[in-house]
C-alpha positions as CSV (number, residue, x, y, z in Angstrom):
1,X,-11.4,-11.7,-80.6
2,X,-14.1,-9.3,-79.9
3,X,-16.1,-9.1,-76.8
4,X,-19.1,-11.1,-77.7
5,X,-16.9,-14.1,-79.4
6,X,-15.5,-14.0,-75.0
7,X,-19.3,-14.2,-73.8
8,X,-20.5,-16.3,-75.9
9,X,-17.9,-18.5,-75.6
10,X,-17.2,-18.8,-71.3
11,X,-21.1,-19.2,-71.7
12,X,-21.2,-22.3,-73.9
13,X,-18.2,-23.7,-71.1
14,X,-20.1,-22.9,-68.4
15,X,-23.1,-25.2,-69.9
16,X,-20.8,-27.9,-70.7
17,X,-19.2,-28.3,-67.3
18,X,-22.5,-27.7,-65.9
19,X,-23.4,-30.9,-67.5
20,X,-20.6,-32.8,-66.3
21,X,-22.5,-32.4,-62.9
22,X,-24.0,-35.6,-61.4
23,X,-27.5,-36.1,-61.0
24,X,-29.4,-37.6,-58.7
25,X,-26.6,-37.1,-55.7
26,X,-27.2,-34.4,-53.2
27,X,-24.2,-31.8,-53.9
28,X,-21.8,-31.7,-51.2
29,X,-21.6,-28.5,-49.6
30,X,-19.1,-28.7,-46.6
31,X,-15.6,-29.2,-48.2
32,X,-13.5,-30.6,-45.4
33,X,-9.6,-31.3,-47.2
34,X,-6.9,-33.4,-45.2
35,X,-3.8,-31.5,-44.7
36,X,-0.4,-33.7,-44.0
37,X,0.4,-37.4,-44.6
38,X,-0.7,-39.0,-40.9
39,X,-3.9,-40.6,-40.2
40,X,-7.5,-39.4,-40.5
41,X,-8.2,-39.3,-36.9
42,X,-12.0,-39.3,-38.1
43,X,-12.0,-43.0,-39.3
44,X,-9.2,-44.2,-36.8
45,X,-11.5,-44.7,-33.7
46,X,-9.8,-46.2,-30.6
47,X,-12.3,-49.0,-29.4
48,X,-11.8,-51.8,-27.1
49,X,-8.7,-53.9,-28.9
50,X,-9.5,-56.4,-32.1
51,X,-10.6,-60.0,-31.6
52,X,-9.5,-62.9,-34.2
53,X,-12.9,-65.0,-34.3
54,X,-12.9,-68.3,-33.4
55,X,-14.7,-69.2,-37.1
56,X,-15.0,-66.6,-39.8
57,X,-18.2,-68.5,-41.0
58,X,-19.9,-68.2,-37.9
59,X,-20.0,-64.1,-37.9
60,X,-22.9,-62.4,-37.6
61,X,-24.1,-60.4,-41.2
62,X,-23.4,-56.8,-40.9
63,X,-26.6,-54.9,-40.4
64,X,-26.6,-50.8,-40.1
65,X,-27.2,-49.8,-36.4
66,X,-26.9,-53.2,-35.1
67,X,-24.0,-54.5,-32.3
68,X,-20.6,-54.7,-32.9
69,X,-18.6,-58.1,-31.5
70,X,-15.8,-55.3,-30.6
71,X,-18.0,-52.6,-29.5
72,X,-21.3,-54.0,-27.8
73,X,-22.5,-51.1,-26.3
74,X,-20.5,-47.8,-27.3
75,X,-22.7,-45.0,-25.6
76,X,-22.6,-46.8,-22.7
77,X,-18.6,-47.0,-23.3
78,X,-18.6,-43.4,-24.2
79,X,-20.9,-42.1,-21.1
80,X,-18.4,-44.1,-18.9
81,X,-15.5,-42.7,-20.3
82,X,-17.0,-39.0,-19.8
83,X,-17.3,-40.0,-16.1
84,X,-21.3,-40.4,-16.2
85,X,-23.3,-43.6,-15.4
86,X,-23.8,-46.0,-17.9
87,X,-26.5,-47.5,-16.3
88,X,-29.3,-44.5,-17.1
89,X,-29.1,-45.6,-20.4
90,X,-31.3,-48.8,-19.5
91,X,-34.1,-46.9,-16.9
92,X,-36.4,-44.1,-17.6
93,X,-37.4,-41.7,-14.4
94,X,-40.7,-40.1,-13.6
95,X,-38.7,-36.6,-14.6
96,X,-37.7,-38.0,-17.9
97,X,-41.5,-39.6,-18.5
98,X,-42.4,-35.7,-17.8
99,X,-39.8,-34.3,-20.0
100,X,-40.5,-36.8,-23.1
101,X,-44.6,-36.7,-22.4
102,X,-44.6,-32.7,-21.8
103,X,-42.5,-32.4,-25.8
104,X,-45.5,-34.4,-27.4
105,X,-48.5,-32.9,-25.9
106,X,-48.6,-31.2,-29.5
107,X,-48.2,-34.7,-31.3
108,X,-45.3,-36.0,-32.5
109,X,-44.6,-36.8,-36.0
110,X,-43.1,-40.4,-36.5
111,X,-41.1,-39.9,-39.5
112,X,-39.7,-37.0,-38.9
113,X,-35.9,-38.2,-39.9
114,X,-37.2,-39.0,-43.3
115,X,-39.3,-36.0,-43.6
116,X,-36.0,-33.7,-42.9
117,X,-33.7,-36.2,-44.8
118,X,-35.9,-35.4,-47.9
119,X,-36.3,-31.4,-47.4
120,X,-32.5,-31.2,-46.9
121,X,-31.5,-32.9,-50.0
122,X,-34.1,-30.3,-51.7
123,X,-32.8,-27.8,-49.9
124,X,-29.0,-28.5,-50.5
125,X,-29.6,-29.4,-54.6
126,X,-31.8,-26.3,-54.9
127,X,-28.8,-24.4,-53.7
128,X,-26.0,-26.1,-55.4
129,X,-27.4,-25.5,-58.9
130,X,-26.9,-21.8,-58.5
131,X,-23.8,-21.9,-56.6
132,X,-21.4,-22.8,-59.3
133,X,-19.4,-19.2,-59.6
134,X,-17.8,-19.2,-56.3
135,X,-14.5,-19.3,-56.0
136,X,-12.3,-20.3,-53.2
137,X,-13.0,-22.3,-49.8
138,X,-16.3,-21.7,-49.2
139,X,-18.8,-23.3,-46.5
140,X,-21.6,-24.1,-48.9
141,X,-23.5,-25.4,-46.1
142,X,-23.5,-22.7,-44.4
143,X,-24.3,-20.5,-46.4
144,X,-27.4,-22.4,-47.5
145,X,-28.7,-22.6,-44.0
146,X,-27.1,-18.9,-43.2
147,X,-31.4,-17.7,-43.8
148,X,-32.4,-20.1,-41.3
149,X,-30.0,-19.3,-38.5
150,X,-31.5,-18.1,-35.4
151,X,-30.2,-14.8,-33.6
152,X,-29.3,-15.5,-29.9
153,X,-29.2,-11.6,-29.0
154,X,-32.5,-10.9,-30.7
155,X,-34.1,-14.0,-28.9
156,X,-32.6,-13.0,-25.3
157,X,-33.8,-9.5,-25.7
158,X,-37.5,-10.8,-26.4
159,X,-37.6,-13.2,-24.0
160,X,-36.6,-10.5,-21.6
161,X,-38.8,-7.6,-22.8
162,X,-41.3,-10.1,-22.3
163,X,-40.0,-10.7,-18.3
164,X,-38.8,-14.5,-19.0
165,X,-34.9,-14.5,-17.0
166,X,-32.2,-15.9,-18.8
167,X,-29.9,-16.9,-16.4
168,X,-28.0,-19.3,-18.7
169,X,-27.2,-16.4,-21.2
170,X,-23.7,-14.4,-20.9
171,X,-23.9,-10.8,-19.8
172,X,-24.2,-7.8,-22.0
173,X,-21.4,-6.7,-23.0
C-alpha cells in the first residue's frame, strides 16, 4: 500500500472510534486500576458493626447526605478517632464567627459548588476531546489542571520581597 492509502486509512479509524465515545458524560481523567485479588480498601469502610432491624418496612428511605442507622454522626466519629473533640462540631466561637465573617466581607457566592461542578465538567470534556493520542498511564487530570497550578517558590519569594514572613514555609535549600 502506498503512503496515502496508511493516512487515509488510520484517519478514517481514528473518526470511527472517536465516535464510539459517549456523550453527554464528563470523560474520566484520573485512571486509578486495582492491582491483586483482595479487597478495595476504598469501598470497605470499617464503621461501627451492622445492625439487623427490627422490621425491614419500617426503614427510613435512603436520601444522599442524610444519617446513617449505623453511622449517625461520622465526623464526629472520625474527629474522635484522630484524638480531637467531637463536641466543636456542635458550637461556633467568637474566633470562628471572625474567621467565617472576615472570608465574606467580599460577598459570598451561594452556589458556588454548582458553579465549579459546571466549569469542571467544561473544563475536563474540553480537554478530553483532544486528548485521544496518548499512550500509556497518564494522569489526565493532571494534566488538565497542570496550567492552573500555583508555584509555592514563586509565591514565597513575593510574599517575601514584599516583607510578609513565612514562617510556615521550609528553608531554602
Amino acid at each position: 500500500m502506498r503512503k496515502s492509502h496508511v493516512i487515509i486509512l488510520l484517519t478514517a479509524l481514528t473518526v470511527a472510534l472517536g465516535g464510539c465515545a459517549k456523550r453527554g458524560e464528563a470523560p474520566k481523567l484520573a485512571h486509578f486500576k486495582k492491582t491483586g485479588n483482595g479487597p478495595d480498601e476504598f469501598t470497605v469502610l470499617p464503621t461501627h458493626p451492622l445492625q439487623t432491624p427490627t422490621s425491614y418496612n419500617a426503614l427510613p428511605a435512603p436520601t444522599p447526605g442524610g444519617v446513617n442507622l449505623v453511622d449517625q454522626n461520622p465526623e464526629a466519629d472520625g474527629i474522635a478517632a484522630l484524638g480531637g473533640n467531637a463536641a466543636a462540631l456542635n458550637s461556633t466561637s467568637a474566633a470562628e464567627a471572625n474567621l467565617i465573617n472576615h472570608a465574606r466581607r467580599e460577598g459570598a457566592t451561594p452556589d458556588i459548588r454548582q458553579t465549579l461542578r459546571t466549569e469542571d465538567n467544561d473544563r475536563r470534556r474540553r480537554y478530553g476531546r483532544v486528548n485521544i493520542f496518548r499512550l500509556g498511564p497518564i494522569d489526565d487530570y493532571t494534566a488538565a489542571y497542570k496550567r492552573q497550578w500555583l508555584d509555592a517558590d514563586a509565591e514565597k519569594q513575593r510574599l517575601e520581597r514584599r516583607g510578609i514572613a513565612t514562617p510556615s514555609a521550609p528553608p531554602a535549600e
